[in-house]
C-alpha positions, 0 to 999 in steps of 0.5 A: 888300631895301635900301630908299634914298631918291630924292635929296631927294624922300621917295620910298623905292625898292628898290635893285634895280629890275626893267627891262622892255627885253626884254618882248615882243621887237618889232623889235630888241628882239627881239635881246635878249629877248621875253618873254610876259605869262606870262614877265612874270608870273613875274618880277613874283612873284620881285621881290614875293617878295624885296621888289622894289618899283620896276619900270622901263619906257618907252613905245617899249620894243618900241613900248608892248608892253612896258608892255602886258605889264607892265600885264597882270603886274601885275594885281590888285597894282598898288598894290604897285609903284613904276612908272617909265616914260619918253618922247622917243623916236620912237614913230610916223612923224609929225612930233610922234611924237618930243620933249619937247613939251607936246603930245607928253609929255601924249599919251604919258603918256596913253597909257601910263597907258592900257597900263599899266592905272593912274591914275598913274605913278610916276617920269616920265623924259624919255628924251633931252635934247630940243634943238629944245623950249625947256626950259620947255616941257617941264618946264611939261608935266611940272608939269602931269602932275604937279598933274593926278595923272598922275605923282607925280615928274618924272625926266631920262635921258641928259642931260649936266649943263650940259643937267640945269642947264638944265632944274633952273634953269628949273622954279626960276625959273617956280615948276614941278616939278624932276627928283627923279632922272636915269636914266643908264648908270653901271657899273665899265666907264663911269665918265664920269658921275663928271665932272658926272652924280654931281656934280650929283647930290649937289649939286641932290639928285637921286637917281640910278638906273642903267640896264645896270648890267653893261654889257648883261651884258660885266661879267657874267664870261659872256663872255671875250676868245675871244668874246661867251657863245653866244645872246647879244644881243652875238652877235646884234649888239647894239652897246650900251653902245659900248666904247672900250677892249676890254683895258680891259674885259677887264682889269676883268672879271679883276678882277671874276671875282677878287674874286668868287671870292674872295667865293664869288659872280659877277662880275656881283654884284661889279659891282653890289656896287661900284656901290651903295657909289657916291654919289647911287645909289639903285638898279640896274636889272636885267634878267633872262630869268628869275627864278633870274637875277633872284635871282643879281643879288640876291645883290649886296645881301649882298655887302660889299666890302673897302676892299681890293676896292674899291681893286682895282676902282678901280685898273683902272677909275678914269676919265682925269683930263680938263680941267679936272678934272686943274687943280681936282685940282692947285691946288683939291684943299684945297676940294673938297666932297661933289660933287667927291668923286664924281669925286676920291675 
């Protein structure tokens, strides 16, 4: 196992991390797994065998079932993990069961360190930029959860980078807690987060980890042009992560099934391969129905890509040079530092 450090935090997680969006398969969760405590169980023991030590949840997963379940696997051996867990979401029908307040986050919080059968956690998310809270609020709240030792960092997920500036310029103003990572959706399909996310990234120290690193299984090299792989979350209607470009995709899935061959491996592992030699990533978050899964994306970790290969991949898959990224290219290209080579190589 690779071990990375978490942007400028002294944090040190596993580039593989396991994700529990298909504990306990509640409501639509259902459409993409329902896993038991005993199925959990499982998987909990495949990611101690192989050094897999960051373990990622959210309290409106299944509506708190899914840490409930990962509480339950992880007895006995908590102090052998890494958990991150995350809050915003709605998770009840009144008026203070969504956002980042204090008063929300710090219930939250309680609440699932309580599912979760812990004194802390480890890597607190806010899960969705809150545009109703002022940000001071909430990053008051976190730095409160912080000096109680109810979560060791602070992290944000899904915010575009002028929300991340925001939220990083206020905790330095008021003397608070900063985010150490941001959880986003980054994959050889999805590149939008070269623009600002990877950039600022680099730039503030920020460690990042990726949620749906294939695409919710489209970058695995299982499904094709003639349809979605039979029992699929794709088949059962699942629409996430959106596609804009469906010739794309399946032009950068040959691409995948090319090299991987060339490898002897998968596409997915060539999928995650690419995404580790990416700047500012510290680590994957994969699911998995079941631990031989578990163990083929962790081939990925082996695997090195050529120059060649990656020149390959990026060729089908290089993001729009959008504005005013195509002016800097033209006429700032000669200043350009670490950040900006996120996105211009």
């Amino acid at each position: 196992m690779q071990y990375r450090q978490l942007g400028r935090s002294g944090l040190k997680v596993s580039a593989l991390a396991m994700g529990t969006f298909t504990f306990g398969g509640k409501g639509d969760f259902g459409m993409v797994g329902a896993q038991s405590v005993a199925d959990a169980r499982a998987l909990v023991d495949t990611c101690l065998d192989h050094g897999i030590t960051l373990l990622d949840t959210a309290n409106m997963y299944s509506t708190g079932l899914a840490e409930e379940i990962l509480g339950e696997a992880l007895d006995g051996r908590r102090d052998r993990v890494l958990i991150s867990s995350k809050a915003r979401m709605r998770i009840g029908d009144g008026p203070n069961d969504e956002g980042a307040s204090r008063w929300h986050l710090i219930r939250e919080c309680e609440r699932s360190l309580k599912r979760l059968r812990t004194d802390h956690i480890d890597i607190y998310h806010i899960h969705e930029w809150d545009g109703l809270t002022p940000v001071e609020e909430t990053m008051e709240a976190l730095d409160t959860l912080t000096r109680q030792g109810k979560i060791r960092y602070a992290g944000c997920s899904n915010y575009t980078g002028w929300q991340l500036s925001k939220a990083l310029a206020a905790a330095d103003r008021h003397n608070l807690k900063r985010f150490v990572t941001q959880q986003i959706h980054y994959t050889v399909e999805a590149r939008e987060a070269e623009y600002e996310l990877l950039p600022i990234s680099l730039d503030q120290g920020l460690g990042v980890t990726i949620w749906s690193p294939l695409a919710a299984g489209l970058l695995s090299g299982k499904h094709t042009r003639d349809g979605f792989a039979v029992g699929s979350r794709q088949a059962k209607g699942w629409t996430e992560p959106p596609i804009r470009d469906w010739d794309r995709l399946w032009a950068i899935v040959d691409v995948l099934n090319a090299v991987a061959a060339e490898h002897e491996v998968e596409a997915a592992q060539v999928a995650l391969a690419w995404l580790l030699t990416r700047p500012a990533v510290a680590s994957l978050v994969v699911g998995a129905s079941r631990p031989d899964q578990l163990e083929r994306n962790l081939r990925a970790l082996s695997l090195t890509l050529s120059a060649e290969d990656l020149a390959r991949i990026d060729t089908v898959s290089r993001p729009p040079m959008i504005y005013p990224h195509w002016h800097q290219e033209q006429f700032a290209k000669d200043r350009f530092g670490g950040p900006e080579r996120a996105l211009h190589g």
